[in-house]
C-alpha positions as CSV (number, residue, x, y, z in Angstrom):
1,X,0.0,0.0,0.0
2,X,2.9,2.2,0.4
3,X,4.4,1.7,-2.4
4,X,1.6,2.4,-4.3
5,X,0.8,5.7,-1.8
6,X,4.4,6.5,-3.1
7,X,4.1,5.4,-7.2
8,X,0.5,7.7,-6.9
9,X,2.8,10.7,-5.3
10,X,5.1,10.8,-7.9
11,X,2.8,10.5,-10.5
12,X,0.8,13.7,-9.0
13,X,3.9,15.0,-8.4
14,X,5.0,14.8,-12.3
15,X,1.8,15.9,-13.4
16,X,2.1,18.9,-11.2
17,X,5.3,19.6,-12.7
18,X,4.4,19.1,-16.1
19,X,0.8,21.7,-15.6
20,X,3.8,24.2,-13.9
21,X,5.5,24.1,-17.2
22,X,2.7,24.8,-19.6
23,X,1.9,28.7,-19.8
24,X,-1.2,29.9,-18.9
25,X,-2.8,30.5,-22.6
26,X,-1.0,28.5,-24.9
27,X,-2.4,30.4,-28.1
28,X,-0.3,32.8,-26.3
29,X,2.8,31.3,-26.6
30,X,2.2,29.5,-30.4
31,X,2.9,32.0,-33.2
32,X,1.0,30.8,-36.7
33,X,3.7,29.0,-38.4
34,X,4.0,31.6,-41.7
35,X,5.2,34.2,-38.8
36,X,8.1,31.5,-37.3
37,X,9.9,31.0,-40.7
38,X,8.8,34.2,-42.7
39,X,9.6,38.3,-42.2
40,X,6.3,39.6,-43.7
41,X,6.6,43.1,-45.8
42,X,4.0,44.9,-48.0
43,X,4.1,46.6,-51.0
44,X,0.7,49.2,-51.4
45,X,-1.2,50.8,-54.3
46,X,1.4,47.9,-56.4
47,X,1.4,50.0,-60.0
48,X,0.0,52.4,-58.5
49,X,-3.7,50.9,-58.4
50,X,-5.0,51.8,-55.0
51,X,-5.7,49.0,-52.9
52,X,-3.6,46.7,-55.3
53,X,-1.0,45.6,-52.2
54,X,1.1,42.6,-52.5
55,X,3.3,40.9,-50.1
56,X,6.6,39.5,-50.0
57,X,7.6,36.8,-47.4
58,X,11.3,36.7,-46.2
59,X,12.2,32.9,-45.5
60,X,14.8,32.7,-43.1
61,X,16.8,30.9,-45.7
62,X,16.3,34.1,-48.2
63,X,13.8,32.7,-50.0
64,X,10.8,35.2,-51.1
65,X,7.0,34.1,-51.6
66,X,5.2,36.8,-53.2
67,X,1.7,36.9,-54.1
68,X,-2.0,39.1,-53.0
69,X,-2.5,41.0,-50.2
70,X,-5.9,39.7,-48.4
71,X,-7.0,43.3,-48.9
72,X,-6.3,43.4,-52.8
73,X,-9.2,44.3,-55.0
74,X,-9.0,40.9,-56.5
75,X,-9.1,39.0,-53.3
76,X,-12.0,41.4,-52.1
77,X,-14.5,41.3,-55.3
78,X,-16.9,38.8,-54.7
79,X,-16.5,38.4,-58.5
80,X,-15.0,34.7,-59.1
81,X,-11.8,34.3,-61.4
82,X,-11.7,32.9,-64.7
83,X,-8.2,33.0,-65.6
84,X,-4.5,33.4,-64.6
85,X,-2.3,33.7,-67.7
86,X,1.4,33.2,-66.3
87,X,2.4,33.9,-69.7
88,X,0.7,37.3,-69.8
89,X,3.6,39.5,-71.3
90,X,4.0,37.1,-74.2
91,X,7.4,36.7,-73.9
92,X,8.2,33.9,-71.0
93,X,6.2,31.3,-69.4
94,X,6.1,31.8,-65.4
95,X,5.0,27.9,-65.3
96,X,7.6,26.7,-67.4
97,X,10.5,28.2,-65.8
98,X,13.3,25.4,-65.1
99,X,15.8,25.8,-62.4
100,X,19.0,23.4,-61.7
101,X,21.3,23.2,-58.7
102,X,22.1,25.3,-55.7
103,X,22.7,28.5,-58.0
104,X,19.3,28.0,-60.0
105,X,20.8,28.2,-63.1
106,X,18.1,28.7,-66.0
107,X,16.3,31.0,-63.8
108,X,14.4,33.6,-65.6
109,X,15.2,37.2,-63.9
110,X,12.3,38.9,-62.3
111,X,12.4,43.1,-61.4
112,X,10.2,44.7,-59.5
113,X,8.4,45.9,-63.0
114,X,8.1,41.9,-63.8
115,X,4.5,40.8,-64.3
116,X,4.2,37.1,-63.0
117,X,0.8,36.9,-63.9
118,X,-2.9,38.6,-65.5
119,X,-5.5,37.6,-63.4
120,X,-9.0,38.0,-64.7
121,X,-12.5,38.2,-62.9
122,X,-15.7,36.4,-64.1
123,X,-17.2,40.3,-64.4
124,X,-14.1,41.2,-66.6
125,X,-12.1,43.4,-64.6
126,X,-7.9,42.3,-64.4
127,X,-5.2,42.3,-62.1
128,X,-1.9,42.3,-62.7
129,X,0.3,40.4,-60.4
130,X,3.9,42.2,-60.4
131,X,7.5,40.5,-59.3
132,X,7.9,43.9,-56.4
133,X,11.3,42.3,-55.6
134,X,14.4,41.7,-57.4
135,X,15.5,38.3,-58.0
136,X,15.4,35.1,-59.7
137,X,12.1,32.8,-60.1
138,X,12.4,29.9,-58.5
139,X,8.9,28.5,-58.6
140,X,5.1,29.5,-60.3
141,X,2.6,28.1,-57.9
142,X,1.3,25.5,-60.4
143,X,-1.5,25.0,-58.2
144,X,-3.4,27.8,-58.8
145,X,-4.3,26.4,-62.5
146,X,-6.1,23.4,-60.4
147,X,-8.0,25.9,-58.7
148,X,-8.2,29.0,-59.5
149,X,-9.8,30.6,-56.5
150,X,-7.3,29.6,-54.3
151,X,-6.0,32.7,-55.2
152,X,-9.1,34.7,-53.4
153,X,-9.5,32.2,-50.9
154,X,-5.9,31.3,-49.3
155,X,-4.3,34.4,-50.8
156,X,-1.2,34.6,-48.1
157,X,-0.9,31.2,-47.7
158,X,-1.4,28.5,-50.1
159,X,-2.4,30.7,-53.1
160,X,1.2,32.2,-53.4
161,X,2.1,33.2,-56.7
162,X,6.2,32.6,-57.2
163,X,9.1,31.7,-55.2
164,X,12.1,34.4,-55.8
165,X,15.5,34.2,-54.9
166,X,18.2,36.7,-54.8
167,X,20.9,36.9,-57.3
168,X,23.1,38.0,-54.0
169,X,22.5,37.2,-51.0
170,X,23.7,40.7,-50.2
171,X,20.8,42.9,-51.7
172,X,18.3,43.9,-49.5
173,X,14.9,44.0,-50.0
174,X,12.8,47.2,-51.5
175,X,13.0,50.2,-49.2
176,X,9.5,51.0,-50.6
177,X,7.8,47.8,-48.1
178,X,5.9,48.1,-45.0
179,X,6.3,45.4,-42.3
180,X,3.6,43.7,-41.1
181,X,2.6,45.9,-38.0
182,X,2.8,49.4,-40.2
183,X,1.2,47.9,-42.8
184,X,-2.2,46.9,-40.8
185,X,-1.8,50.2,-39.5
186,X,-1.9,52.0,-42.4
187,X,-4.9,49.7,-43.8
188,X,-6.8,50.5,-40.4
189,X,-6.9,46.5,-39.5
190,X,-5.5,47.2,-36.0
């Protein structure tokens, strides 16, 4: 009986410890797992369309995901979309783009003038999706021709449009971005 008065104590006893170690509100404690591995930065009124804001997502490994604000007129219009044309500038094939080893060799170059993609709205009205960083494409999200609303509906997550990476890993990003924090300031979401 002891020994079991004693097996039952430390049981308690480790349970005790291990509700000590938890915090108080976990959601506290848990960031969403875009904001562990990604700096977020903005880019407003994107060719100068108001309301037209992009983002760019810092890996920690210098990678850049770019794609729609969730504020962007596109994501916003209840209108669905009917097409995204990654070869909207006639010239080069986002989708088709073909990288090799650790230097991405075959890359095609992307400014912050690049258009990645024309998106058009059942109720006619276009978007166009610029590159807002200097860099090499690494990726098209090929996913997006699967389902197209992806795009409206998981615009900072899985409805990314490309995967950039810099030629250097010494430039820095565009002066012209607003972190996360200013940026829902200056959109009035805070």
């Amino acid at each position: 009986m002891a020994d079991m008065e004693k097996m039952d104590g430390v049981k308690l006893s480790a349970q005790h410890n291990a509700d000590q170690s938890k915090p108080e509100d976990e959601s506290l404690s848990l960031k969403p797992l875009i904001d562990r591995y990604y700096t977020r930065y903005y880019r407003c009124d994107v060719d100068g369309r108001p309301g037209a804001d992009q983002f760019v997502f810092e890996h920690f490994n210098a990678l850049l995901v770019v794609g729609v604000s969730r504020y962007h007129p596109l994501v916003v219009d209840p209108s669905p979309i009917e097409s995204i044309d990654f070869k909207a500038d006639g010239e080069q094939d986002r989708l088709q783009n073909e990288v090799t080893g650790k230097k991405k060799h075959g890359a095609q170059t992307i400014t912050p003038e690049s258009l990645l993609c024309r998106v058009k709205l059942v109720n006619g009205k276009t978007y166009d999706i610029l590159g807002i960083v200097k860099g090499s494409l690494v990726q098209a999200n090929a996913c997006l021709m699967d389902n197209l609303q992806m795009l409206k509906n998981k615009p900072e997550t899985d409805g990314w449009v490309a995967i950039i990476t810099r030629k250097n890993k010494s430039d820095k990003l565009p002066t012209n971005l607003e972190n996360l924090e200013s940026y829902e300031k200056l959109r009035g979401t805070t």
